[in-house]
C-alpha positions as CSV (number, residue, x, y, z in Angstrom):
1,X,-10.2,22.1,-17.1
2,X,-8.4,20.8,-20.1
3,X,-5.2,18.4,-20.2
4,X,-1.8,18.3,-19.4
5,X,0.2,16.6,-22.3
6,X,3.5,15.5,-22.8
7,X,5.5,17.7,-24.8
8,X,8.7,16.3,-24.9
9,X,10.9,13.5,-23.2
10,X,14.8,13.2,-22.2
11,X,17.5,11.2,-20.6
12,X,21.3,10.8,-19.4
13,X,22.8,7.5,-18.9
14,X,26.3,7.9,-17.4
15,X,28.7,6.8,-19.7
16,X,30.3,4.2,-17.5
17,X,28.9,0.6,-17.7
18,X,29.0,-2.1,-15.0
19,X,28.2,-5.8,-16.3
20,X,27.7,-8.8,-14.6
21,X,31.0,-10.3,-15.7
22,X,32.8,-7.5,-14.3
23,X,30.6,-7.9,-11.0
24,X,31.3,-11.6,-11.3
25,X,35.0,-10.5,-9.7
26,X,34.1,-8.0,-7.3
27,X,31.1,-10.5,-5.5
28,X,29.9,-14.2,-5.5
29,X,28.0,-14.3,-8.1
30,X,27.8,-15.2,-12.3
31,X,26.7,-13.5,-15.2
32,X,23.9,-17.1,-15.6
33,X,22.9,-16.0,-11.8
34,X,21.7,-12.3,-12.3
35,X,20.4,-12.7,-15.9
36,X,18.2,-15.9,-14.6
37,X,16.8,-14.0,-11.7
38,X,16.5,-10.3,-12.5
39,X,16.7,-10.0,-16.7
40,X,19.7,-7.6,-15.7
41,X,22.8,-7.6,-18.1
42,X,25.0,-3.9,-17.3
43,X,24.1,-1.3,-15.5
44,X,25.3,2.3,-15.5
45,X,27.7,3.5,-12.7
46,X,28.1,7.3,-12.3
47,X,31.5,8.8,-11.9
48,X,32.4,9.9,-8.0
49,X,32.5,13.9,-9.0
50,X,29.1,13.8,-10.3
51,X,25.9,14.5,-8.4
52,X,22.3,13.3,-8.3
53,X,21.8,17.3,-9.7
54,X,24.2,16.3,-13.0
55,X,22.6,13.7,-14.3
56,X,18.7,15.6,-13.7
57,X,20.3,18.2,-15.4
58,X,21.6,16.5,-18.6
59,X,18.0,14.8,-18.5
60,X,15.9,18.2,-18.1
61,X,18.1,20.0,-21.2
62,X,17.0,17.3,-23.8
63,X,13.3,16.8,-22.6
64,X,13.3,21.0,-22.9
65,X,14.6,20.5,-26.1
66,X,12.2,17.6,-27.1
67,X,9.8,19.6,-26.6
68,X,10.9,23.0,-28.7
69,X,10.4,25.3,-26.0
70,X,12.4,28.0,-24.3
71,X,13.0,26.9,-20.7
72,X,12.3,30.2,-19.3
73,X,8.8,28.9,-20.2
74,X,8.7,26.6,-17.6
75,X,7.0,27.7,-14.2
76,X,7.1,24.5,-12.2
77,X,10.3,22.0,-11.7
78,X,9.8,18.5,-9.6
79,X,12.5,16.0,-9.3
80,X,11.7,12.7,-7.9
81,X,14.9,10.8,-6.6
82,X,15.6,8.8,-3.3
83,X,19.7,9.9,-3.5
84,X,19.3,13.6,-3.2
85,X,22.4,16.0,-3.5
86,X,22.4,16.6,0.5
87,X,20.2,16.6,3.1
88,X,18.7,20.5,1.7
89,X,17.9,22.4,0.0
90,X,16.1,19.9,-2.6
91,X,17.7,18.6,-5.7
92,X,15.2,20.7,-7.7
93,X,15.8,23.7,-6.3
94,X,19.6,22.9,-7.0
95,X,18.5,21.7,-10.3
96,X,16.6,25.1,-10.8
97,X,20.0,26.8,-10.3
98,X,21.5,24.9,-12.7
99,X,19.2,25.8,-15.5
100,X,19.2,29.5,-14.8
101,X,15.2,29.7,-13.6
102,X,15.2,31.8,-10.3
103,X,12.0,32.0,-8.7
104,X,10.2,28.9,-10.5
105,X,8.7,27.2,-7.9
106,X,10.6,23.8,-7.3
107,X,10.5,21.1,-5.0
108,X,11.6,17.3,-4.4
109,X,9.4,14.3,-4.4
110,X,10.2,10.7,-2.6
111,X,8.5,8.0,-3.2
112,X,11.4,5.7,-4.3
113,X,10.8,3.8,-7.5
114,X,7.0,5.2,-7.5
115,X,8.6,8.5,-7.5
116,X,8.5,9.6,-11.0
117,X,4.6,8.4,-11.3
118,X,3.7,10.7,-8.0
119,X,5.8,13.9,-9.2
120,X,4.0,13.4,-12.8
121,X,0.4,13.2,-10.8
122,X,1.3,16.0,-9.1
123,X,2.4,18.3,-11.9
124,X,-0.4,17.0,-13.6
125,X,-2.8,18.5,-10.9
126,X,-1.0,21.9,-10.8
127,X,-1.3,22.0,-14.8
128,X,-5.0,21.1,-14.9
129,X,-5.6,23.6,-11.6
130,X,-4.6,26.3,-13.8
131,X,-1.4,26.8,-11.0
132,X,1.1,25.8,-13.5
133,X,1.1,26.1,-17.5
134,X,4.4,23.8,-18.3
135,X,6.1,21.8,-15.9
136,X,9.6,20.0,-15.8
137,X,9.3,16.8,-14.0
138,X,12.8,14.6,-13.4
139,X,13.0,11.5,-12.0
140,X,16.9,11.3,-11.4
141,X,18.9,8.3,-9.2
142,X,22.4,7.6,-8.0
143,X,21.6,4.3,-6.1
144,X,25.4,3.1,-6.6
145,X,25.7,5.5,-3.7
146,X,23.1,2.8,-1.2
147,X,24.3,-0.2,-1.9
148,X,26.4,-2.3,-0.2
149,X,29.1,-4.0,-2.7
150,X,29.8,-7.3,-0.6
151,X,25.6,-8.0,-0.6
152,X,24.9,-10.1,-4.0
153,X,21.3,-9.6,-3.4
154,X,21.2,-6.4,-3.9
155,X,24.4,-4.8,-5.6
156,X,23.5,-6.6,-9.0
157,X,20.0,-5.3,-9.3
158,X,20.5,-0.7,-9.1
159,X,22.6,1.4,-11.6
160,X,21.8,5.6,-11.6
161,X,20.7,7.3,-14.6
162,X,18.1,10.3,-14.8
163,X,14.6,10.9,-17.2
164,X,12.7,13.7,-17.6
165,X,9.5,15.5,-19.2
166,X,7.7,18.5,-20.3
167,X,4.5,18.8,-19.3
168,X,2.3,21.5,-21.1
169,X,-1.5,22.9,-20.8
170,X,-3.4,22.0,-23.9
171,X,-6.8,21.4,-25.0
172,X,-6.1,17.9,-26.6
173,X,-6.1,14.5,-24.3
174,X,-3.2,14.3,-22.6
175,X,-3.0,12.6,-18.9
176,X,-6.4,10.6,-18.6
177,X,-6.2,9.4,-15.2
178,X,-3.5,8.8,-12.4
179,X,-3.9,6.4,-9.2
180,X,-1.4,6.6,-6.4
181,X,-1.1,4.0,-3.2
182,X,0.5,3.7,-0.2
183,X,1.1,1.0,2.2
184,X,4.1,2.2,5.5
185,X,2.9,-1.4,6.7
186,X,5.5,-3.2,4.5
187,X,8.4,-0.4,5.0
188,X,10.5,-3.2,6.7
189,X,10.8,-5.3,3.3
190,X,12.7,-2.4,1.1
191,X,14.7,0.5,2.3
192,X,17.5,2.1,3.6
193,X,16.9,3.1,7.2
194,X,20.4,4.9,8.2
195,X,19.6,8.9,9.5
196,X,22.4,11.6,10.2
197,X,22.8,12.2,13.8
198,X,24.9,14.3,16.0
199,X,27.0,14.6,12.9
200,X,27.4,10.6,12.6
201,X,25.4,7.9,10.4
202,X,23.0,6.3,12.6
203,X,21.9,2.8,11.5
204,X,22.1,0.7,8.1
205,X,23.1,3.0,5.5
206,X,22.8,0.7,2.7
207,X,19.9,-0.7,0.6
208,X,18.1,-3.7,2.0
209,X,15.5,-5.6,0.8
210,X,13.5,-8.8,1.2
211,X,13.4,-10.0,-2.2
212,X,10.9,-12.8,-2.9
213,X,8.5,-10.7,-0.2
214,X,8.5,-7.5,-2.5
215,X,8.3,-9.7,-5.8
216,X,5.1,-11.1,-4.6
217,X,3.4,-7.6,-3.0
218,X,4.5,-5.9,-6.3
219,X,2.9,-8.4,-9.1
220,X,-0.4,-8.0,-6.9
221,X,-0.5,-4.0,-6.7
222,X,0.7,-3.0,-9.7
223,X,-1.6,-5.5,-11.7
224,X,-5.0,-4.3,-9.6
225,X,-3.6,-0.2,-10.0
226,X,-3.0,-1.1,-13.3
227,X,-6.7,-2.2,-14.1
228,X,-8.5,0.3,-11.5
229,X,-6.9,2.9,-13.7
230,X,-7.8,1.9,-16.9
231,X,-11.5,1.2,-15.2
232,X,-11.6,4.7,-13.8
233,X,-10.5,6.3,-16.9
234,X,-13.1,4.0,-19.1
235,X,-10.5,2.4,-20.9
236,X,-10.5,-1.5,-21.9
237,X,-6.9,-2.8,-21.6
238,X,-7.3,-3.8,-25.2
239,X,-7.1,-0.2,-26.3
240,X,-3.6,-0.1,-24.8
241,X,-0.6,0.5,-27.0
242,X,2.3,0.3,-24.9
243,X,3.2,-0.6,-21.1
244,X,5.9,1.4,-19.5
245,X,7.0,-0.1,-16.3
246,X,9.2,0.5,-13.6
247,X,12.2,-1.7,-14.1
248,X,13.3,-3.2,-11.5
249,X,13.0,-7.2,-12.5
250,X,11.7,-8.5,-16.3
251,X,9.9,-11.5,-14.0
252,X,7.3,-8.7,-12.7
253,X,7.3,-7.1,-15.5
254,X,6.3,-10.2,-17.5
255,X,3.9,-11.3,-14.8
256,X,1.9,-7.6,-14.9
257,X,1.7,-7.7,-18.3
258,X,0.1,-11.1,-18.5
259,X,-2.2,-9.9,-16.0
260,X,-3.4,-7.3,-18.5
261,X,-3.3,-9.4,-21.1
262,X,-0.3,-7.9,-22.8
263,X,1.8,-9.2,-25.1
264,X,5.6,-8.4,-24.3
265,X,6.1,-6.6,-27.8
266,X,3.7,-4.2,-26.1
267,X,6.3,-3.9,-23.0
268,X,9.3,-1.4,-23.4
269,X,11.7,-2.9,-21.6
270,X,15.4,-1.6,-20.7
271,X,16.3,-3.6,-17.8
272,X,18.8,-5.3,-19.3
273,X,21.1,-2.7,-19.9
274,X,20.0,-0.5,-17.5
275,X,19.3,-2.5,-14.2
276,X,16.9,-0.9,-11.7
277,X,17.5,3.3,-11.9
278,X,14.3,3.9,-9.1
279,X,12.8,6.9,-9.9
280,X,14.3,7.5,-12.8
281,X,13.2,4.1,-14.9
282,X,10.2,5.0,-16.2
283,X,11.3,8.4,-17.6
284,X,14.2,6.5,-18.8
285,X,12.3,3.9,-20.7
286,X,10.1,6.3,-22.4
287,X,12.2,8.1,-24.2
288,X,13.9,5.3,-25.1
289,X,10.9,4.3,-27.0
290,X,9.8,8.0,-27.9
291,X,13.6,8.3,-29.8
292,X,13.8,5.2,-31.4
293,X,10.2,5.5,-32.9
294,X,7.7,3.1,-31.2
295,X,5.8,5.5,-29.4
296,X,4.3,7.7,-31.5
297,X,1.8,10.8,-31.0
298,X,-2.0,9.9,-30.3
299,X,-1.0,6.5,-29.3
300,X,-2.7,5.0,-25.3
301,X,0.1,4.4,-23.1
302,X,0.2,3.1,-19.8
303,X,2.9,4.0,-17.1
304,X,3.0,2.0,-13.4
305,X,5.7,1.8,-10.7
306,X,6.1,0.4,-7.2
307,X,8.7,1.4,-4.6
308,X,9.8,1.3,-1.1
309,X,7.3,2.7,1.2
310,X,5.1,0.7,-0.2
311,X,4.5,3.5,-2.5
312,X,3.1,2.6,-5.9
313,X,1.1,4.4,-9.1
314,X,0.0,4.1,-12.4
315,X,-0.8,7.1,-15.0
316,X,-2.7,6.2,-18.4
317,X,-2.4,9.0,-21.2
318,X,-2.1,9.7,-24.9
319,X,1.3,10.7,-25.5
């Protein structure tokens, strides 16, 4: 069946920053307060006239261009975002417009901050089915948009940005192994439960979430996905070379690594200049790390995320 590889990575940050000083006069709260109890330092805020579709689209250009292909070569597109453009047709296909590929199949996934992980698994299954030979997956956010200003719990921790990848056919090792989970149990501790009706918002249209409740369900399932996938794939966590997390607060992201024995060197970590982008995090982070050199080509990394649902994953590959 082969693997489907990484070809290349991108990303769009938009160009206006929020810190936590300039928060500090907007809401109750302090630059010592955030940084103490999330790791967060700025975030990105996009501008009013832009659209979740924008920054996917920015993101999807320099991953096509990482990779050195033409994009009429791609023949699959999934975005994964929890701030769509509008209620339909999906940001994909709107994305798909945007980059000039009529007819390419091209659909949205949601799975909150576990979104990018679930539309990589499932590219990754239409590549090794032989259904798709490169695919586009996005993971793109504009949770300024949810959040409730006046709410210091949560307005401190989101900011929107966008990542993407190529992912290509080939006969080397690529994706080793992906695990997805799922628990609607816990929906009450993290979402956003307003619904358009009769033309109106019905219910809380703003983020909310229980914070110390989702700290200690995420340290738990993203450390045992973590080790079931690298068990699965016959991996020892020793042969790891770098952990690419969600971002959405450095104390779980310190806690999972511990867990599998990771040093934090091993950890890319943008939090702190980046807050918590959902879907779009992971992507994000990569390419950080792809651009500025640390990961390099043959080298084992590790991706996990956890979001609202619960939904959570974790893909190990060779990049």
């Amino acid at each position: 069946m082969g693997y489907s590889r990484i070809l290349g990575t991108g990303s769009y940050l938009p160009s206006q920053v929020l810190t936590n000083a300039q928060l500090a006069e907007r809401v109750e709260t302090s630059d010592e307060w955030i940084v103490t109890r999330t790791g967060i330092r700025a975030r990105h805020i996009a501008d009013e006239q832009h659209k979740t579709s924008d920054l996917a689209l920015r993101a999807a250009e320099a991953a096509i261009a990482s990779a050195g292909i033409d994009k009429d070569e791609i023949d699959l597109i999934i975005v994964a975002t929890t701030t769509p453009d509008m209620i339909f047709p999906s940001t994909a296909c709107i994305l798909q417009e945007k980059l000039g590929l009529p007819g390419v199949p091209a659909f949205d996934v949601q799975a909150v901050c576990a979104g990018f992980i679930y539309a990589l698994n499932t590219a990754n299954a239409y590549i090794k089915s032989g259904m798709a030979k490169k695919a586009l997956v996005v993971g793109a956010e504009i949770m300024s948009r949810v959040l409730d200003w006046d709410d210091r719990r949560t307005c401190v921790l989101f900011g929107d940005g966008a990542g993407a990848v190529v992912l290509g056919a080939s006969d080397e090792p690529g994706i080793l192994h992906a695990k997805l989970a799922a628990d609607g149990r816990y929906q009450g501790l993290l979402n956003t439960p307003a619904q358009i009706s009769g033309g109106k918002i019905q219910g809380m249209p703003y983020l909310h979430m229980d914070g110390p409740a989702v700290f200690k369900f995420a340290v738990k399932s993203l450390s045992e996905i973590a080790m079931s996938t690298l068990a699965e794939a016959g991996v020892d966590k020793s042969a790891v070379d770098w952990l690419v997390p969600h971002q959405a607060n450095l104390r779980i992201i310190e806690s999972t690594a511990k867990h599998l024995g990771l040093s934090m060197d091993k950890v890319i970590v943008t939090l702190p200049e980046q807050g918590n982008t959902s879907a779009a995090s992971i992507p994000l982070a990569l390419d950080v790390a792809v651009r500025d050199g640390r990961i390099q080509r043959g080298q084992t990394v590790l991706l996990e995320g956890i979001g609202g649902g619960f939904a959570w994953g974790a893909a190990l590959l060779i990049f």
